[in-house]
C-alpha positions in Angstrom: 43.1 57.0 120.7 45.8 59.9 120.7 46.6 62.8 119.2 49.8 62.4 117.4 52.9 63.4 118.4 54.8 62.7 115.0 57.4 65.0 113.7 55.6 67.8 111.1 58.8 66.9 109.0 57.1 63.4 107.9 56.4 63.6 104.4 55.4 61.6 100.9 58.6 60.3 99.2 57.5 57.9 96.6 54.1 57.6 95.0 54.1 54.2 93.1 50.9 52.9 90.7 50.4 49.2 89.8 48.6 49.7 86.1 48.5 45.5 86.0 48.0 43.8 88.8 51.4 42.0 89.9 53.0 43.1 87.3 56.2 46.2 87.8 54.8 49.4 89.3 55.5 52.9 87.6 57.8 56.0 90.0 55.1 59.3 89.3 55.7 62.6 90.9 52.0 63.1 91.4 48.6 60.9 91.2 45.1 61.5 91.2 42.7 60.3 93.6 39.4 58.4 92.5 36.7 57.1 93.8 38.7 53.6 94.5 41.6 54.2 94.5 44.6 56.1 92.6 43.7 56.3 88.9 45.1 53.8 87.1 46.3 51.8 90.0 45.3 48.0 89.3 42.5 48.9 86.5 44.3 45.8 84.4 44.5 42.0 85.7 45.6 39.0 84.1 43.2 35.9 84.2 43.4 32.9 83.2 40.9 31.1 81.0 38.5 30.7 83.7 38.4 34.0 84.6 40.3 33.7 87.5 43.4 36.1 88.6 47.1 35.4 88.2 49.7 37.2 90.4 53.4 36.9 91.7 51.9 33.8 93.8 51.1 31.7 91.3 53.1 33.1 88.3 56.4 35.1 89.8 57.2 36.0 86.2 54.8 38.6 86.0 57.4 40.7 88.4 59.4 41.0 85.2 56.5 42.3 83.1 57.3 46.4 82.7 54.2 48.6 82.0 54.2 52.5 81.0 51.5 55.0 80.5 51.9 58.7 78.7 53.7 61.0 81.5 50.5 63.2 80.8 48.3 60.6 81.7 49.1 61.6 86.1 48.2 64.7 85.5 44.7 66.0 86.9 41.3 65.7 84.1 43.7 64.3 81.4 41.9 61.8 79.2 43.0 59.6 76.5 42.5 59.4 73.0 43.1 57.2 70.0 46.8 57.3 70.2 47.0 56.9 73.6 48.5 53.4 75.2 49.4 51.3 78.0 52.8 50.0 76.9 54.0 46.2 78.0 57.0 44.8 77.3 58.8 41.6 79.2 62.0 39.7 78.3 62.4 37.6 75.6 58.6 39.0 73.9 57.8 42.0 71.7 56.5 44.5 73.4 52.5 45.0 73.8 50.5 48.2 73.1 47.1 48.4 74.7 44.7 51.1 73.4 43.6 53.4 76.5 40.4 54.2 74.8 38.0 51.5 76.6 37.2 48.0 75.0 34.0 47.0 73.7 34.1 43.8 74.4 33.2 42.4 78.1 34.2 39.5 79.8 32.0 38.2 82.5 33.1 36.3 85.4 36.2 37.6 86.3 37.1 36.8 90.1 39.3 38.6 92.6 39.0 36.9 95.6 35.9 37.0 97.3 34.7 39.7 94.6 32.9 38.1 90.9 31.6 40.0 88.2 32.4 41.3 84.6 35.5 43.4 82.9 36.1 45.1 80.0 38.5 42.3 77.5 41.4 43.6 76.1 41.5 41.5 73.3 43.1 38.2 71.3 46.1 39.9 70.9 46.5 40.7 74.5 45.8 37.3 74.9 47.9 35.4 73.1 51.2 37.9 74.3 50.3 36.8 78.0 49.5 33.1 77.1 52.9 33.4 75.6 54.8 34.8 78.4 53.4 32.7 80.9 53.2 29.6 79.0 49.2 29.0 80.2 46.3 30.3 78.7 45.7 33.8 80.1 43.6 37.1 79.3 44.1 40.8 79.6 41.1 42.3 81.2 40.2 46.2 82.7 38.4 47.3 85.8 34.8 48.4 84.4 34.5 51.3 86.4 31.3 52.4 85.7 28.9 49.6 85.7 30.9 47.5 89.0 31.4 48.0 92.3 34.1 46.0 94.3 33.7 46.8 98.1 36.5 46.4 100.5 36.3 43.2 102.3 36.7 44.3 105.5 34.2 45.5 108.3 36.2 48.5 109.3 35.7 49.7 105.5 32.9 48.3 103.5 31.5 51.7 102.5 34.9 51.6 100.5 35.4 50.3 97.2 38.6 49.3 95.0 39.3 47.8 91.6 41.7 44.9 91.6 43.8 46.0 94.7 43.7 42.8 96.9 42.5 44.8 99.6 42.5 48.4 100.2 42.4 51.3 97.6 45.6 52.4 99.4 48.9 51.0 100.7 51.6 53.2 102.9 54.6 52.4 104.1 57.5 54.1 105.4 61.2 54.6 104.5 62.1 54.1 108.1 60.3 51.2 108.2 61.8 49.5 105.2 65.4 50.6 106.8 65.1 49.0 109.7 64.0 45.4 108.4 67.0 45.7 105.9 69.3 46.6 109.2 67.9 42.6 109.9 68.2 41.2 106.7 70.7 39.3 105.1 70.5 41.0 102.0 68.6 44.4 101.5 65.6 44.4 99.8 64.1 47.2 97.8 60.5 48.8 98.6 58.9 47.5 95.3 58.4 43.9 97.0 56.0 45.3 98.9 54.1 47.3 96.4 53.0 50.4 98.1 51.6 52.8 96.6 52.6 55.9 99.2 56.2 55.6 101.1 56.4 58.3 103.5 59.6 59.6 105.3 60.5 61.3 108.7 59.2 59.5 110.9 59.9 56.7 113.3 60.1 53.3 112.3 56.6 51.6 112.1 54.9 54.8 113.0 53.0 54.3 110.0 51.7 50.9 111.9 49.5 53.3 114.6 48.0 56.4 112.1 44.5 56.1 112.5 44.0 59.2 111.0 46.9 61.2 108.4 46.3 64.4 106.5 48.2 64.5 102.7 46.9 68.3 101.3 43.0 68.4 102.0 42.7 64.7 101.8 41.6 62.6 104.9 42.9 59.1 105.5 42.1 56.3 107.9 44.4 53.7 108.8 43.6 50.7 111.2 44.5 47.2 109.6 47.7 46.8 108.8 48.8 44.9 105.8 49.5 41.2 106.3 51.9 39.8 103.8 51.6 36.5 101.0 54.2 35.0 99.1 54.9 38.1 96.4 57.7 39.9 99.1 59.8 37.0 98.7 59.6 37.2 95.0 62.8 39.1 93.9 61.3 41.8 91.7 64.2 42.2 89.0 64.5 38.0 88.6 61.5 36.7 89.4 63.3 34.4 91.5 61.1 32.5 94.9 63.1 32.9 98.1 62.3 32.8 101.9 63.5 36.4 103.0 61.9 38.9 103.5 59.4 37.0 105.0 61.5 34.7 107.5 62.8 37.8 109.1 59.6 39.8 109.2 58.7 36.6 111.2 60.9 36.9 114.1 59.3 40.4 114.7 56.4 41.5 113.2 53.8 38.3 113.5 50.6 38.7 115.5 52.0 36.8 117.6 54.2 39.1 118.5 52.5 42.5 117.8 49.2 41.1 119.7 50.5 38.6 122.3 46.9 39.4 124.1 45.1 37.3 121.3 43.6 34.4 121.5 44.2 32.8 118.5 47.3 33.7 116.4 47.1 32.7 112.6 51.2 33.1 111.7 50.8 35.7 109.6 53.6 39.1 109.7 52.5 42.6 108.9 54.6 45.6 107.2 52.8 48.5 105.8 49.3 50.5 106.5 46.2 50.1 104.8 44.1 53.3 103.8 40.8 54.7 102.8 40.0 58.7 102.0 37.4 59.5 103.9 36.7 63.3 102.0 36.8 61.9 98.1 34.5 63.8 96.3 34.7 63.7 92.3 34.4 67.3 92.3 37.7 67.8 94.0 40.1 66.4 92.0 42.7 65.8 94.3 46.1 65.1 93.5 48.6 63.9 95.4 52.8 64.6 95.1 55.8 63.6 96.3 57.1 66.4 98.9 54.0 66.8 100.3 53.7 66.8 104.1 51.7 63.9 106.0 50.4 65.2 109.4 49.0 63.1 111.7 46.2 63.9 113.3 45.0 60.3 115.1 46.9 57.7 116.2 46.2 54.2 117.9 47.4 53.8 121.8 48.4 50.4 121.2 48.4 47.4 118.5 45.4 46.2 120.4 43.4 48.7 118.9 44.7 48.0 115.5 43.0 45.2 112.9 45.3 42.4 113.3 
């Protein structure tokens, strides 16, 4: 370990929520932290009629599928009432209004991964628009916050829990970082195929990669395993279109094989992007989090040996 020796001038850019899991993220100027996560960030999934999760992998479309919550719904203690809704809409469909009031009506196994157990349902009509859109039989379901518990599956934070993130409640990732894999690319490519939901700026490209411990406002976060990327980068967000890049470039630079030539065994995967945890959450708090605000680093790795890769 270090201390850190990044600029004091690094700070949050871009603060981005995933209501639906794969589907578009939503710009906010400020979020609030929960127990798991950002609130609202991936409380809704899409399964299908086993009960299992779609995404960009499996069904690119979904990158087309825009989501919007009230403006008042970021801001600290707001709750919703009867006329408050997560709005869907998609090409080609009529858009969907979901009641943010909870369900009644539960749906048991639902699988994420690893992770089984039982969601709110959202519903025939949410079912049918999706079925429709996708063109497979598919259901609308919410994150039951109160009755489940979804650990992270990861050693280095088990004590940690998310809703239907894929791995980590949080996800950061710098402008510089972004910059200089677009200096590489072909084509540029924007931040939202990589889904974070924190972009920092000032600072060095793939700084991010070796926080092992930042500061945002009171809050305490612990980095450590960076964020190996699937398929959904090389889904172009505004088309829905499958090609090779980012990914292919990522590959001549950022593999394991590369970033941990000491390893015995290399499993081809590339890595862009920090994984997070709070480690001072309390519910009392009722932290928020806004663009402008400075990240200071307090922690950072010597090396990518000491990283989870």
């Amino acid at each position: 370990m270090a201390e850190a020796t990044e600029k004091a001038t690094t700070k949050v850019k871009s603060i981005f929520i995933y209501p639906v899991k794969s589907c578009r993220g939503i710009s906010v100027s400020q979020a609030q932290l929960t127990s798991n996560g950002l609130r609202w960030d991936r409380l809704w999934l899409v399964v299908n009629s086993k009960g299992r999760m779609y995404t960009q992998r499996v069904a690119p479309k979904l990158a087309l599928i825009q989501v919007e919550l009230p403006v008042e719904a970021f801001s600290p203690g707001w709750e919703p009432n009867k006329t408050s809704f997560l709005v869907i809409r998609a090409p080609g469909i009529n858009e969907l209004k979901i009641p943010l009031v909870e369900p009644h009506s539960v749906a048991n196994g639902v699988s994420v991964w690893e992770w089984s157990g039982s969601a709110f349902d959202e519903g025939e009509e949410a079912a049918k628009w999706f079925s429709d859109y996708l063109g497979k039989p598919s259901r609308l379901v919410r994150f039951n916050e109160a009755s489940e518990l979804r650990p992270v599956n990861s050693d280095y934070a088990r004590s940690h829990s998310v809703k239907f993130n894929d791995l980590y409640p949080f996800l950061m990732l710098s402008q510089e970082s972004l910059d200089a894999l677009n200096d590489r690319l072909p084509e540029p490519v924007s931040v939202n195929r990589f889904r974070p939901n924190l972009v920092v700026d000032g600072c060095e490209p793939f700084a991010e990669d070796l926080w092992d411990e930042i500061k945002i406002n009171d809050l305490t976060f612990h980095g450590g395993e960076l964020c190996y990327r699937c398929k959904i980068p090389t889904v172009n967000q505004e088309t829905g279109e499958v090609g090779s890049e980012p990914t292919a470039t990522l590959t001549t630079f950022r593999s394991d094989k590369i970033l941990r030539p000491d390893k015995e065994k290399h499993q081809g995967r590339v890595y862009i992007g920090q994984l997070l945890v709070c480690t001072n959450y309390t519910p009392e708090t009722g932290k928020v989090i806004r663009v402008g605000d400075p990240v200071r680093v307090l922690k950072t790795f010597s090396s990518y040996a000491e990283c989870l890769i």
